[in-house]
MARLOKOL-798296 format. One record per residue (C-alpha): y, z negated, x negated; residue number from 1. Coordinates in nm, 2 decimals, padded with zeros to 4 digits. Each point is the difference from the previous one (the first is absolute). Layout:
residues N
        Y        Z        X   resi
        Y        Z        X    NUM
...
***
This chain:
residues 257
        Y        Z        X   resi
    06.19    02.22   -06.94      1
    00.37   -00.08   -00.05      2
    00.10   -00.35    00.02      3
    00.14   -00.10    00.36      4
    00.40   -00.06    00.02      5
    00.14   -00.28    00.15      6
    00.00   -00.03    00.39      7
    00.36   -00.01    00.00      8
    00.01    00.34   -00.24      9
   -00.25    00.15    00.20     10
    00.20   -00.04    00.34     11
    00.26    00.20   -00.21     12
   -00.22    00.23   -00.09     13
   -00.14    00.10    00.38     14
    00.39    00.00    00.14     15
    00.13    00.23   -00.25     16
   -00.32    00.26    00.04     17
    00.03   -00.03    00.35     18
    00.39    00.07   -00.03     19
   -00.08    00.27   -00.25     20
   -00.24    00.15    00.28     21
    00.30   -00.02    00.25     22
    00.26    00.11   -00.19     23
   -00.19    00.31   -00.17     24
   -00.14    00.14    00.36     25
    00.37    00.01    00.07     26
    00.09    00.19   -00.31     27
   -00.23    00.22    00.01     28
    00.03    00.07    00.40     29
    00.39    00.09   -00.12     30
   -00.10    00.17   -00.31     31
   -00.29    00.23    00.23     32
    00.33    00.08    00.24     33
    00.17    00.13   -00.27     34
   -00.23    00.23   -00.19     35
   -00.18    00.12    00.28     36
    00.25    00.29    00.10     37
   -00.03    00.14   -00.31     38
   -00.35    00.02    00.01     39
   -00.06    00.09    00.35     40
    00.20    00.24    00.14     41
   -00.07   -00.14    00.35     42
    00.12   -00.39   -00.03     43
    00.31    00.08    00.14     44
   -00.10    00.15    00.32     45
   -00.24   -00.29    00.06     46
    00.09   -00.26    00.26     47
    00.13   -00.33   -00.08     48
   -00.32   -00.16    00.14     49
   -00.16    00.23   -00.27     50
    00.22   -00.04   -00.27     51
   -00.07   -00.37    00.05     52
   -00.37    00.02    00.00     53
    00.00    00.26   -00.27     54
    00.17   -00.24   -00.25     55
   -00.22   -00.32    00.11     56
   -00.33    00.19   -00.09     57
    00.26    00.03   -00.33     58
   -00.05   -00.31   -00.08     59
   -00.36   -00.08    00.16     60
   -00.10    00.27   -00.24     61
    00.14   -00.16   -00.28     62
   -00.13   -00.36    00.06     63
   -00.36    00.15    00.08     64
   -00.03    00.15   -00.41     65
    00.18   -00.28   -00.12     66
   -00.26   -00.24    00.17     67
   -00.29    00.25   -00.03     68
    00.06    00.05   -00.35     69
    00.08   -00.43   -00.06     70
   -00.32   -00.06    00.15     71
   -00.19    00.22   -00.20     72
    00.09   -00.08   -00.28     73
   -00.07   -00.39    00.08     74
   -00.36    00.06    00.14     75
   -00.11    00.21   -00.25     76
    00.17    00.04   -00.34     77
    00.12   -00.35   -00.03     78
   -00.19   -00.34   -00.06     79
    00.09   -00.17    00.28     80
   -00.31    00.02    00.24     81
   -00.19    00.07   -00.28     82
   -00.34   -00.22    00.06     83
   -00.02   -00.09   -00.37     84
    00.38    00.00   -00.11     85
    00.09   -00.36    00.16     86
   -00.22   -00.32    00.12     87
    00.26   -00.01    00.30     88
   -00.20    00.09    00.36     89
    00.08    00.35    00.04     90
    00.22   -00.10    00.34     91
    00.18   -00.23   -00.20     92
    00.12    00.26   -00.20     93
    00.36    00.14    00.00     94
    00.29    00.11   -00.28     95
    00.37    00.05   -00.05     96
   -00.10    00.35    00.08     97
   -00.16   -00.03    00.25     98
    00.24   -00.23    00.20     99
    00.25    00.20   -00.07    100
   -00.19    00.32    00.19    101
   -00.07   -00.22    00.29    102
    00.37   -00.10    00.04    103
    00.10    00.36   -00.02    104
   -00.22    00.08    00.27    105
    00.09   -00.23    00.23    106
    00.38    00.11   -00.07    107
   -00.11    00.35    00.08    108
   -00.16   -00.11    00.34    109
    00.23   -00.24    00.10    110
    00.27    00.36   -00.03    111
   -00.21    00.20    00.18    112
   -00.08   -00.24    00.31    113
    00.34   -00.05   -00.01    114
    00.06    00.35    00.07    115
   -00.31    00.03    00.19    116
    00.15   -00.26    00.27    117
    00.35    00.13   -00.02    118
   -00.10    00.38    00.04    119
   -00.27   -00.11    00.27    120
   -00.23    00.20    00.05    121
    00.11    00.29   -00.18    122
   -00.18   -00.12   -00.34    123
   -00.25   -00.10    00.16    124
   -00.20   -00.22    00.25    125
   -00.14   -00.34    00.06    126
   -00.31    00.11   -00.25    127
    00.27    00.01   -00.26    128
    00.14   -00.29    00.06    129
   -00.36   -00.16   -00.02    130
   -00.08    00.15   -00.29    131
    00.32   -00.11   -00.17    132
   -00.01   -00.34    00.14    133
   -00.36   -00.05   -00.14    134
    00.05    00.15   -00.36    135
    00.36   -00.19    00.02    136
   -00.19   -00.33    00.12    137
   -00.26    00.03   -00.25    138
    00.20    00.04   -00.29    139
    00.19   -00.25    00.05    140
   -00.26   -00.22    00.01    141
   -00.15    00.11   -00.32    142
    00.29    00.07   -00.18    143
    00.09   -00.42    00.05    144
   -00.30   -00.14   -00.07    145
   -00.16    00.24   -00.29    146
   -00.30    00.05    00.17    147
   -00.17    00.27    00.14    148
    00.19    00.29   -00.20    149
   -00.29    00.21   -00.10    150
   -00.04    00.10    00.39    151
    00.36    00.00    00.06    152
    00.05    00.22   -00.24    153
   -00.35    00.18    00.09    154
    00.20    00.09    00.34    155
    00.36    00.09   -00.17    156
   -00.21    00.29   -00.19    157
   -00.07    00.22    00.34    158
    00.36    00.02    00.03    159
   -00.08    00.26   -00.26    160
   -00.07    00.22    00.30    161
    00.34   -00.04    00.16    162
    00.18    00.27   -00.24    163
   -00.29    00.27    00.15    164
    00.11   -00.13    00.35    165
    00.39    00.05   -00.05    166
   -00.08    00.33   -00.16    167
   -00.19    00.10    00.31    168
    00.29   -00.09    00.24    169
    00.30    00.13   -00.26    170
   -00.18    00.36    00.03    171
    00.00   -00.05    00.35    172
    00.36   -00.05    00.06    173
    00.09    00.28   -00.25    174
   -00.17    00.26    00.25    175
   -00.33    00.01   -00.26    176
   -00.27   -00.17    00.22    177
   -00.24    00.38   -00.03    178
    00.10    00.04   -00.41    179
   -00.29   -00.03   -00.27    180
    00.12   -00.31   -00.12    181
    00.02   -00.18    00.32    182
   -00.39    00.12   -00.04    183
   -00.02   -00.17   -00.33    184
    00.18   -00.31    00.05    185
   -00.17   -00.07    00.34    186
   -00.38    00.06   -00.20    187
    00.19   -00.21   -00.24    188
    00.05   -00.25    00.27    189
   -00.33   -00.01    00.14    190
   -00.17   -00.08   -00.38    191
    00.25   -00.26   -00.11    192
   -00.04   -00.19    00.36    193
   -00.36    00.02   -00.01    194
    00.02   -00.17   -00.37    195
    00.29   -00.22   -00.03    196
   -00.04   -00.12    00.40    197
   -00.35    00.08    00.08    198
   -00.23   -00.08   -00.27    199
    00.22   -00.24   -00.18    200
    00.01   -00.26    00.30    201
   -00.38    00.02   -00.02    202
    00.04   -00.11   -00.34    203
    00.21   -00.22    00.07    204
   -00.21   -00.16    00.22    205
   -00.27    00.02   -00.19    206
    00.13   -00.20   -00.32    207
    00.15   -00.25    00.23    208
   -00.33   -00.09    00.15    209
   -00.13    00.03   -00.35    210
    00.25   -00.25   -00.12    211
   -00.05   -00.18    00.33    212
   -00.06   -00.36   -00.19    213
    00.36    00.04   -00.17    214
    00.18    00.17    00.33    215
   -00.10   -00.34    00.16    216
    00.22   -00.21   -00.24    217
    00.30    00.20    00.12    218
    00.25   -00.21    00.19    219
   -00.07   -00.03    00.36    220
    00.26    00.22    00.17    221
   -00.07    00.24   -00.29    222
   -00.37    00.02    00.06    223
    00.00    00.03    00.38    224
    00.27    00.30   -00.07    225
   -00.21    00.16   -00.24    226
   -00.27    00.00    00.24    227
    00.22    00.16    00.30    228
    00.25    00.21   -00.13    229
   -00.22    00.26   -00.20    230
   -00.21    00.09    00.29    231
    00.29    00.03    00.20    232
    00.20    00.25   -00.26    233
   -00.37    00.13   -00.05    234
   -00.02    00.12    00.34    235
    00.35    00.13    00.03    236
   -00.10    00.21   -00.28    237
   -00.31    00.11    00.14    238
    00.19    00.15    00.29    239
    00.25    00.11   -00.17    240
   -00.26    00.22   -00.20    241
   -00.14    00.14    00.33    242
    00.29    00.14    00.07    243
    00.06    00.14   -00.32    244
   -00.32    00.17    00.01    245
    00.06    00.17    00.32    246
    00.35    00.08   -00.14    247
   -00.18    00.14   -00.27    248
   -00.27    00.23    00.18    249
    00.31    00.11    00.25    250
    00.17    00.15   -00.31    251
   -00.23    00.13   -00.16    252
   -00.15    00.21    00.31    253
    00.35    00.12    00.07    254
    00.03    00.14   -00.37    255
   -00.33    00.22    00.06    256
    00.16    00.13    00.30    257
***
């Protein structure tokens, strides 16, 4: 594992990834206004309430492979929670890296609550305001204290579904909700979910109560979060999957007809 920096160099470290996170969904929210009339047709005809949400799921695309990806690579390819690569408790464990993906995150979601609150409730409802609360909260608290990261960053892998999600509303807009590939990405949809939010919180919960004696050593606040704010998100994506399902079933029985 790589050696810890200095408190002081890690404070630097979380403000400029969380800046980076802030100041990149900006870019590209600009940079998704630009190139979009030039590769849909459409964009101008679209209402400014549109336009708006088009170019925040811009950027909420963009932060959910970046994280997707980040955390990945952390879990599986590096050493980090690796049970034989460090002596370190495997909640105890944390990197430049993997600071540095936390920070962004929480720059991403402090953006998009931002908007979320300004644009009330056109991007969405109290349940996203919730769910970016939580994820926010959590973070935060993992990201300062270097513990807990494996789950935290367990949880920033289902954003890996959020890409299928924007697709599914992007297709919408653009008139091509009874296309193939609305077909496609929705069956798309329905797998990822069921593996990145479905399966993998069972996992989830499953090495944490496997690792139960080491998730106790976790500060207090941290521990009592970790116990709350999973099932919560859990749930929300339990019902979220519901209604993807019956999304699902609804499209695919109008496409036989």
């Amino acid at each position: 594992m790589e050696d810890s920096p200095s408190f002081s160099t890690k404070e630097i470290y979380w403000l400029a990834s969380c800046f980076w996170g802030i100041i990149t969904c900006k870019l590209v929210y600009d940079i998704t206004g630009f190139i979009s009339p030039f590769c849909f047709k459409g964009y101008g005809k679209l209402s400014d309430k549109e336009k708006m949400e088009w170019n925040n799921r811009g950027f909420s695309t963009f932060h959910a492979l970046i994280a997707a990806w980040a955390s990945l690579y952390l879990l599986l390819f590096s050493d980090l929670f690796n049970e034989d690569s460090s002596n370190d408790l495997i909640v105890n464990r944390s990197s430049i890296i993997s600071n540095m993906v936390l920070g962004f995150s929480i720059g991403y979601f402090l953006s998009d609550l931002a908007m979320v609150f300004w644009h009330f409730p056109a991007l969405g409802g109290l349940e996203y305001v919730l769910h970016h609360g939580l994820s926010m909260f959590s973070i935060s608290l993992s990201l300062m204290s270097s513990q807990g990261q494996i789950y935290i960053l367990m949880v920033l892998f289902s954003e890996s579904t959020t890409p299928f999600v924007n697709i599914r509303w992007y297709l919408d807009v653009a008139g091509r909700k009874s296309s193939t590939i609305y077909i496609y990405n929705g069956i798309a949809l329905f797998f990822g979910w069921l593996i990145a939010r479905i399966f993998l919180f069972i996992y989830f919960f499953a090495h944490m109560f496997n690792h139960f004696d080491e998730v106790k050593k976790i500060f207090p606040l941290g521990f009592y979060s970790l116990l709350t704010v999973p099932p919560v998100l859990g749930l929300m994506n339990v019902v979220w999957f519901w209604k993807i399902v019956k999304g699902l079933i609804k499209t695919i029985s109008k496409a036989r007809h």
